[in-house]
N, CA, C and O of each residue as an XYZ file, in Angstrom:
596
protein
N      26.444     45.879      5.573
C      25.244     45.492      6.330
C      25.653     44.517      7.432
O      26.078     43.366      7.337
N      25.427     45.232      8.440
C      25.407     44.386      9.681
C      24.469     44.129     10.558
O      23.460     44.768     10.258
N      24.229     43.070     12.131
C      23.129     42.893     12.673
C      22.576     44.579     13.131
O      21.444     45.062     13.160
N      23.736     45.083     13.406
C      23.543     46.483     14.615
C      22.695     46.994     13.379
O      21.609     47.428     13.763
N      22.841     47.058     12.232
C      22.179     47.743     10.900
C      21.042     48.177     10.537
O      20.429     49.182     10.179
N      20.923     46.599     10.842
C      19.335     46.196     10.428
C      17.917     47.009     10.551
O      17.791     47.643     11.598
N      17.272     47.047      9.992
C      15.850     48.484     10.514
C      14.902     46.942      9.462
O      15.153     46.154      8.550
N      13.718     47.324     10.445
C      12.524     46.821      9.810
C      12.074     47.568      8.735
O      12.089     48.789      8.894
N      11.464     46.896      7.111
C      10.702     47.708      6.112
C      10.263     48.566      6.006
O       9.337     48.595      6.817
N      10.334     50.084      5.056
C       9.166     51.202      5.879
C       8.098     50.749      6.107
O       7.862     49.923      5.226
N       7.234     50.819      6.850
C       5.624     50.600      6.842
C       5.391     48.925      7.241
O       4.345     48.292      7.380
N       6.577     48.575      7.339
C       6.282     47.227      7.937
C       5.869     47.310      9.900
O       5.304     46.391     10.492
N       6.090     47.939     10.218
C       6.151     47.741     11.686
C       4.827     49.011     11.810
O       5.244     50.169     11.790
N       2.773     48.755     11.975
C       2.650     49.534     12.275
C       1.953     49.919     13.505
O       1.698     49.042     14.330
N       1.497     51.580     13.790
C       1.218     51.181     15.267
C       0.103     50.580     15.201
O      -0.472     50.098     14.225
N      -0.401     50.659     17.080
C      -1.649     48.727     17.168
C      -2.382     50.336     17.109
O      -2.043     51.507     17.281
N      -3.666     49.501     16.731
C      -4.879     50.720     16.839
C      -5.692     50.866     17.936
O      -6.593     50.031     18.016
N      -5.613     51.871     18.989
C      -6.064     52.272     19.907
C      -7.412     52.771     19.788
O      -7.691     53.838     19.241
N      -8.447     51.788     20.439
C     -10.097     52.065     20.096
C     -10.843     52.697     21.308
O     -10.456     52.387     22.434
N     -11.912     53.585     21.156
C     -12.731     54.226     22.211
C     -11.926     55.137     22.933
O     -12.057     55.121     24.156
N     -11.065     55.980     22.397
C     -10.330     56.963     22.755
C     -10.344     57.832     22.371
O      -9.275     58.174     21.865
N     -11.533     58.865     22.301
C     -12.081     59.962     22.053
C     -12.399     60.150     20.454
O     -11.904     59.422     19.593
N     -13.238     61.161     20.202
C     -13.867     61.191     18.471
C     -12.393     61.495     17.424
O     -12.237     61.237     16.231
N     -11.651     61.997     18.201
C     -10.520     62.507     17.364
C      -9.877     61.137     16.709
O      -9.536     60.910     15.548
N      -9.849     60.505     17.608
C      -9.268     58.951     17.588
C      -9.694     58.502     15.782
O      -8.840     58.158     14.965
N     -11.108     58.613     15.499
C     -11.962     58.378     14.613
C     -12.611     56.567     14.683
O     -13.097     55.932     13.747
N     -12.394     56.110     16.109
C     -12.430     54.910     16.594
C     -12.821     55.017     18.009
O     -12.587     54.135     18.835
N     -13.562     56.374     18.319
C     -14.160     56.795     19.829
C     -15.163     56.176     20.033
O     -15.229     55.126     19.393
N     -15.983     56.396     20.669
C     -16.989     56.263     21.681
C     -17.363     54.464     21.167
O     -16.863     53.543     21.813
N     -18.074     54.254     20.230
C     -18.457     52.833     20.039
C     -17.325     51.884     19.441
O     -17.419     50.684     19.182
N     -16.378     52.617     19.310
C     -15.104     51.487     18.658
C     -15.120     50.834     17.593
O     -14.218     50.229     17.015
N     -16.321     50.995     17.321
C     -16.228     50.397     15.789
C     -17.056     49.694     15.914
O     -17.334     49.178     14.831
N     -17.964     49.185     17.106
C     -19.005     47.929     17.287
C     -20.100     48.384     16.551
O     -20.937     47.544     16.217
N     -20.265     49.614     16.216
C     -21.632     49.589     16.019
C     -22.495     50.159     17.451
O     -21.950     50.160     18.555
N     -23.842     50.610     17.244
C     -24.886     50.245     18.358
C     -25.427     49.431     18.755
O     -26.237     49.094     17.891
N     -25.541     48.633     19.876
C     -26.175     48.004     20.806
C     -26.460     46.629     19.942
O     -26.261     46.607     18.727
N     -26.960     45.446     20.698
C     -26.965     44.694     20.152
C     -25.731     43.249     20.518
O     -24.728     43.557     21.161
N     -25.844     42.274     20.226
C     -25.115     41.370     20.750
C     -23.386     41.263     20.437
O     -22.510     40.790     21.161
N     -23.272     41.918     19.026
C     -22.624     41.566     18.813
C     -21.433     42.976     19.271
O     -20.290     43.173     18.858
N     -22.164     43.678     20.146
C     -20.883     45.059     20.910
C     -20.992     45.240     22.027
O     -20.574     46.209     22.662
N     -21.905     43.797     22.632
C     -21.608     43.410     24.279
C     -19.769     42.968     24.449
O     -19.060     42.418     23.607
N     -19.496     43.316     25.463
C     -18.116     42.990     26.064
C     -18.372     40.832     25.828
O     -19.424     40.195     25.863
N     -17.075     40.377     25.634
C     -17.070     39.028     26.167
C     -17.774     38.441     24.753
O     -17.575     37.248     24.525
N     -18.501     39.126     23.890
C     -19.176     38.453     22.776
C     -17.857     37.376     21.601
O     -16.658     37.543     21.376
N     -18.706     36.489     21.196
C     -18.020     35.816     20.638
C     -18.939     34.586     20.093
O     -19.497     33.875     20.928
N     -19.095     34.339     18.770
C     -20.001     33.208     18.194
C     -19.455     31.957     18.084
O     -18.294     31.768     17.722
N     -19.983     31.366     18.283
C     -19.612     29.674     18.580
C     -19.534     29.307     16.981
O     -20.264     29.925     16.206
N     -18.641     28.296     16.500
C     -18.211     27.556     15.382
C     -19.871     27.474     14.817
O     -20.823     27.166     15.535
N     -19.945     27.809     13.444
C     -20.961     27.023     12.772
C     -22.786     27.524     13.172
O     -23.786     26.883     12.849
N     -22.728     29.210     14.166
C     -23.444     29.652     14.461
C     -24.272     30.459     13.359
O     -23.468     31.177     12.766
N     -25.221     30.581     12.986
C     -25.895     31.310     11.295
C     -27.090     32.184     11.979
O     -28.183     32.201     11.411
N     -26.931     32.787     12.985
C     -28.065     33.732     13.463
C     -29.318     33.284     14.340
O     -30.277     34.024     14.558
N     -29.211     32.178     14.745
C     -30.389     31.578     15.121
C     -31.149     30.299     13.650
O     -31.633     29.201     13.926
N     -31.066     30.734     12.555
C     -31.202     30.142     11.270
C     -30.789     28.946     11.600
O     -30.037     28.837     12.569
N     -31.246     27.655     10.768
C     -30.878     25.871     11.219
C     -29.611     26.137     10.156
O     -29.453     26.437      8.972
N     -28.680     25.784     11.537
C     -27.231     25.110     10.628
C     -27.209     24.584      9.591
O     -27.921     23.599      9.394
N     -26.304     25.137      8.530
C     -25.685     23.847      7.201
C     -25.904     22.638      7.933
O     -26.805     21.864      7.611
N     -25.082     22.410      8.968
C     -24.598     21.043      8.989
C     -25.962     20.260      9.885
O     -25.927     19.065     10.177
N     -26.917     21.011     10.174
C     -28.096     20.368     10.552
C     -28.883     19.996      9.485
O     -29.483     18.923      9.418
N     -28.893     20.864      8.648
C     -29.709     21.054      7.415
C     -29.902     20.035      6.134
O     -30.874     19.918      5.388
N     -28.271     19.134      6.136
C     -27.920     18.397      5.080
C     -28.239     17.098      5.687
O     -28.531     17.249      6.874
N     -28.273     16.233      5.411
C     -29.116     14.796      5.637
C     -27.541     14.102      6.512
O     -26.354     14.230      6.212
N     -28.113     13.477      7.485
C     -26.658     12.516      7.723
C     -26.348     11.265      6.480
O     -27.024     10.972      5.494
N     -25.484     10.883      6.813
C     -24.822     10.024      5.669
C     -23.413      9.401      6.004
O     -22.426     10.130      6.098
N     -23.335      7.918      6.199
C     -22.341      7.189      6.307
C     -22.244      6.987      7.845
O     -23.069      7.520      8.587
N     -21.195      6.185      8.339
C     -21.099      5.780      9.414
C     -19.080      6.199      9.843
O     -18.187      6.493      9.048
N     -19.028      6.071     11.100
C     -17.369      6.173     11.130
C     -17.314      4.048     11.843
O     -17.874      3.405     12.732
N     -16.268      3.766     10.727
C     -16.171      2.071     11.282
C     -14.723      2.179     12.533
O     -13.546      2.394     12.240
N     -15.307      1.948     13.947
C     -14.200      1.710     14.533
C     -13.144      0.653     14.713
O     -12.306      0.527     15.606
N     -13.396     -0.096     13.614
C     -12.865     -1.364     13.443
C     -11.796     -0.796     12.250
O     -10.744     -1.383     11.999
N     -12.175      0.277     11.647
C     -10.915      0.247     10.541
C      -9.339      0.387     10.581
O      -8.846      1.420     11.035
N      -8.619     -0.546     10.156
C      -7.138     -0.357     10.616
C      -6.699      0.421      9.456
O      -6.973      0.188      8.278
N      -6.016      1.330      9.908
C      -5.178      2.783      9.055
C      -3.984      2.325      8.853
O      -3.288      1.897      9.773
N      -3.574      2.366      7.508
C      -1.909      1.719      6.938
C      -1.295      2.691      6.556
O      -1.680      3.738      6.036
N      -0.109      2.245      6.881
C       1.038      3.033      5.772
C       1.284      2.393      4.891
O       1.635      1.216      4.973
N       1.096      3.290      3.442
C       1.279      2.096      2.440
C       2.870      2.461      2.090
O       3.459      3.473      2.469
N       3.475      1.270      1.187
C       4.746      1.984      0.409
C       4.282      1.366     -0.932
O       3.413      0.518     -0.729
N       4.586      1.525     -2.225
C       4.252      1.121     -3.454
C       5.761     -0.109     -3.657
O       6.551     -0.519     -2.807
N       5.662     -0.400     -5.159
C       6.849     -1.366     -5.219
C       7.777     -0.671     -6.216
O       8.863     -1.130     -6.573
N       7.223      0.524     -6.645
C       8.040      1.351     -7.826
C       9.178      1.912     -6.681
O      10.356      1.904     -7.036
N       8.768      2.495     -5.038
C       9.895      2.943     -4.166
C      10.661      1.939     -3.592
O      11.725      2.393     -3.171
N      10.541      0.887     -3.434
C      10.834     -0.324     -3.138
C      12.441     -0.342     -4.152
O      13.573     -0.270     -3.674
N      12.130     -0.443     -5.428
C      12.665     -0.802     -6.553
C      14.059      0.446     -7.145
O      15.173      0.381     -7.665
N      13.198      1.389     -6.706
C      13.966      2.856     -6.274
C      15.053      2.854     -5.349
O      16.064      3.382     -5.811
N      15.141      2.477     -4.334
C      15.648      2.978     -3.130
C      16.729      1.438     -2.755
O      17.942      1.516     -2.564
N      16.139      0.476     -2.730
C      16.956     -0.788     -2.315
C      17.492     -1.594     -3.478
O      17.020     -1.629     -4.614
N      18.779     -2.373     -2.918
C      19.344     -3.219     -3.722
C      18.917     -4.454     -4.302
O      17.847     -4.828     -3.822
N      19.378     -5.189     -5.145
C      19.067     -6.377     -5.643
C      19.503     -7.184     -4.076
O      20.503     -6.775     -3.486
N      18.640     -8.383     -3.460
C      18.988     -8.994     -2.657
C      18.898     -8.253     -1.129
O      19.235     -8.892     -0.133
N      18.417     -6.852     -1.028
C      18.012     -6.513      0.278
C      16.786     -6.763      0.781
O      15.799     -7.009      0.088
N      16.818     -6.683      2.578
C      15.810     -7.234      3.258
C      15.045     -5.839      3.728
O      15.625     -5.065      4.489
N      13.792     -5.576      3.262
C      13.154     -4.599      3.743
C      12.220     -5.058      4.948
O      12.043     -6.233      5.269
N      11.664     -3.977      5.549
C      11.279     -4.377      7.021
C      10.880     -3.091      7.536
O      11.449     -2.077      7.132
N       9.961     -3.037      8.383
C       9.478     -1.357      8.801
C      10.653     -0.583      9.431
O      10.779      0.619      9.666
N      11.610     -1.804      9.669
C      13.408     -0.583     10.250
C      13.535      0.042      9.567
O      13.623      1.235      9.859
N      13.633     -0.455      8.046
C      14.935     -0.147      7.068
C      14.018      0.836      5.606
O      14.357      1.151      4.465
N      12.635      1.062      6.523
C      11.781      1.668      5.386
C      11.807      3.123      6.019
O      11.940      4.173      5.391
N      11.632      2.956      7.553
C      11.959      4.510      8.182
C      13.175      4.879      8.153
O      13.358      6.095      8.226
N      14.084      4.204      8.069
C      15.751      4.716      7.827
C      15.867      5.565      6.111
O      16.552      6.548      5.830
N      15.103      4.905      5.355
C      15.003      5.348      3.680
C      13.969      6.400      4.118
O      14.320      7.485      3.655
N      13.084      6.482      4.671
C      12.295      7.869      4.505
C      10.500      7.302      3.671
O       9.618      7.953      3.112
N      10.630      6.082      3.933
C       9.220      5.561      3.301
C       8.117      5.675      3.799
O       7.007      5.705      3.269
N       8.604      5.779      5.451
C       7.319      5.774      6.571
C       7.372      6.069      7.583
O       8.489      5.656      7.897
N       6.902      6.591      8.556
C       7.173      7.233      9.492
C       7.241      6.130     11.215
O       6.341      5.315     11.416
N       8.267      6.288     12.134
C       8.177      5.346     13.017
C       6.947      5.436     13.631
O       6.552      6.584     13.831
N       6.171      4.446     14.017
C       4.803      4.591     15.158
C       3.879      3.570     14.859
O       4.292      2.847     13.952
N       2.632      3.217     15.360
C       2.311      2.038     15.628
C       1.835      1.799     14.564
O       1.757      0.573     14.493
N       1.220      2.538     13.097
C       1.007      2.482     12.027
C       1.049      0.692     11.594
O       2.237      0.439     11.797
N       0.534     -0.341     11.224
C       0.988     -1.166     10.130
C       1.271     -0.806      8.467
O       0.636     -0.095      7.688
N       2.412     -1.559      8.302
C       2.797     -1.412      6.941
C       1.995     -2.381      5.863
O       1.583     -3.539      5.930
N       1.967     -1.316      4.795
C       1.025     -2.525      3.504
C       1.612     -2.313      2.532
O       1.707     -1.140      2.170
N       2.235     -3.385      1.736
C       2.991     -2.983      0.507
C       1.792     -3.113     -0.759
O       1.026     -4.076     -0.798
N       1.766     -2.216     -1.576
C       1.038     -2.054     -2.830
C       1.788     -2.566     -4.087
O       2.981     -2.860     -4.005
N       1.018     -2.687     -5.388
C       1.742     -3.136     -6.059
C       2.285     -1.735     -7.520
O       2.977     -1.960     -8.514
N       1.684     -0.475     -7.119
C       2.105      0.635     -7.846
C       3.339      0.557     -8.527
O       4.241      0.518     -7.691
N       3.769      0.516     -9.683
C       4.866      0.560     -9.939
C       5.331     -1.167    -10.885
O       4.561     -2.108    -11.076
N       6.732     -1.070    -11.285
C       7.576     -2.280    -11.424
C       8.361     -2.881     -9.963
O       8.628     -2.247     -8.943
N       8.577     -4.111    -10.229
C      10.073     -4.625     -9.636
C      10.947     -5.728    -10.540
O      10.791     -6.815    -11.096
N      12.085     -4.599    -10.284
C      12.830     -5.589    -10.973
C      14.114     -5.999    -10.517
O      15.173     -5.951    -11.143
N      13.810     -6.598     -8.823
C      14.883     -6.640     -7.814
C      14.564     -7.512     -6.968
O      13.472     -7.445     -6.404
N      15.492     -8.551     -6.696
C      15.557     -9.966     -5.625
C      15.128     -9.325     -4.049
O      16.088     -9.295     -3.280
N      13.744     -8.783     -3.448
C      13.998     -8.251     -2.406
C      12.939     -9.229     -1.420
O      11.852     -9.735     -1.699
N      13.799     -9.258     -0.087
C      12.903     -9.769      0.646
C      12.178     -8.753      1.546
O      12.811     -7.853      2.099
N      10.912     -8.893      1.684
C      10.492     -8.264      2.401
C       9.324     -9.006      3.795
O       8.777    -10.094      3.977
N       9.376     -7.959      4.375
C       8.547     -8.025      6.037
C       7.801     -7.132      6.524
O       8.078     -6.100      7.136
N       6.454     -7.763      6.098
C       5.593     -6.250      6.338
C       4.000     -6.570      6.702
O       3.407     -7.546      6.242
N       3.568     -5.870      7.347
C       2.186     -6.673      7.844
C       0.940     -7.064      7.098
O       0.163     -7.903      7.554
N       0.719     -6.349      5.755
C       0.021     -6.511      4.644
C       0.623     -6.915      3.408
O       1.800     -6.556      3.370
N       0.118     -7.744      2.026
C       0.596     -7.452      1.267
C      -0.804     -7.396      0.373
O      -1.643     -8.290      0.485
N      -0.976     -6.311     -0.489
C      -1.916     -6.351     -1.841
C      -1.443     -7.881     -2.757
O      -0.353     -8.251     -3.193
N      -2.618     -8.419     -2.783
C      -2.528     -9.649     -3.917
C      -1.558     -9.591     -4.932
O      -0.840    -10.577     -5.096
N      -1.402     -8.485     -5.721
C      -0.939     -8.175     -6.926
C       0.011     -7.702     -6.654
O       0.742     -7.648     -7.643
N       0.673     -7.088     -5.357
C       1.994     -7.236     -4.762
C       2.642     -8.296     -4.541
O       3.787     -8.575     -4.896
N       1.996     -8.825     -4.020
C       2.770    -10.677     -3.405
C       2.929    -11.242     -4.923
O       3.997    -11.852     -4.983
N       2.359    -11.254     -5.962
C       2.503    -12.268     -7.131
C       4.284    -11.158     -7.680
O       5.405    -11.613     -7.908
N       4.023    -10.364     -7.697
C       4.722     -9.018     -8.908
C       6.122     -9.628     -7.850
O       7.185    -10.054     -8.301
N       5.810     -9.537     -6.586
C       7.717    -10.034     -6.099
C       8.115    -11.007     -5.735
O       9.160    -11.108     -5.093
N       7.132    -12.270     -6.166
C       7.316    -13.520     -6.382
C       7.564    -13.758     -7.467
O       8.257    -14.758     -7.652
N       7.163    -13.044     -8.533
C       7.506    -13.228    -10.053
C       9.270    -12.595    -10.288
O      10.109    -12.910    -11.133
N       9.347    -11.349     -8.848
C      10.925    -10.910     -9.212
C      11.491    -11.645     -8.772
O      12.639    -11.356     -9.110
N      11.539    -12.742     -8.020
C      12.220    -13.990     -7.417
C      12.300    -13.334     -5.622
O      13.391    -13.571     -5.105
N      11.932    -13.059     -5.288
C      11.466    -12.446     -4.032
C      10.666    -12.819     -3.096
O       9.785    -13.516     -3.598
N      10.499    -12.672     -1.700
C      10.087    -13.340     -0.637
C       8.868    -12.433      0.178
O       9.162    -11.305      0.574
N       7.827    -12.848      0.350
C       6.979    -12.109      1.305
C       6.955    -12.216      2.519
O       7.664    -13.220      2.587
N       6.685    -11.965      3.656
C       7.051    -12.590      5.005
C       5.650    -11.402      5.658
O       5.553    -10.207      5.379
N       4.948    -12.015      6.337
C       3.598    -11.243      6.615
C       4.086    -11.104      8.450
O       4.470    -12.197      8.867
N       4.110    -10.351      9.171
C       4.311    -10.089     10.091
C       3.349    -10.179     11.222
O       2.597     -9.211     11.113
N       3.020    -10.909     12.276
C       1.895    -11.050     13.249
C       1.808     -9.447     13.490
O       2.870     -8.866     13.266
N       1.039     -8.869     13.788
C       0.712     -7.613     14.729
C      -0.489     -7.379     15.278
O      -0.659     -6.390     15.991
């Protein structure tokens, strides 16, 4: 088996279906639209979320909640990956968390959680910390450092 070889699956490759091309076709004269009507005008096409004229689902159901433009969106990391991934006595920091694969580079702030154990001297630098994070790596003999942003 070589490239020159190669053949597509039987029945994988089939032909396109050619519509309104006589009765023989068995896809002649109306193509399959049907008679008359909106939906076998040329150019037709229904808009997202259209139900016949009928009141939309999404009109229909009551509003509810608000969007807060004040909310800041985190990347969290837990302290079980923390504990995973770095040494006794390393300095974590949003560098050295996208170099490990914890978080992705971009304007994101970081929030450390307290998911998990630690059972490792680590300092860290990060723009949030959960309460019960800051105690859990102060209790591992460990440093918090809250970052202006």
């Amino acid at each position: 088996m070589e490239l020159h070889n190669l053949r597509p699956a039987p029945g994988a490759k089939r032909p396109r279906k050619r519509v309104g091309r006589g009765p023989g076709s068995g896809n002649g004269k109306t193509a399959g639209r049907g008679h008359k009507g909106q939906k076998s005008r040329s150019g037709y096409s229904r808009r997202y979320g259209f139900e016949g004229g009928q009141m939309p689902l999404v009109r229909r159901i009551p509003k509810r909640g608000f969007f807060n433009v004040f909310r800041v969106d985190y990347q969290v990391v837990n302290l079980r990956d923390l504990d995973r991934l770095f040494a006794d006595g390393d300095e974590v920091n949003p560098t050295t968390l996208v170099e490990k694969g914890l978080i992705r580079r971009g304007p994101k702030p970081v929030k450390i959680l307290a998911t998990g154990d630690l059972s490792k001297k680590l300092s860290i630098v990060a723009d949030k910390f959960s309460g019960s994070a800051r105690s859990k790596i102060e209790a591992a003999g460990g440093t918090c450092e809250t970052v202006a942003s």
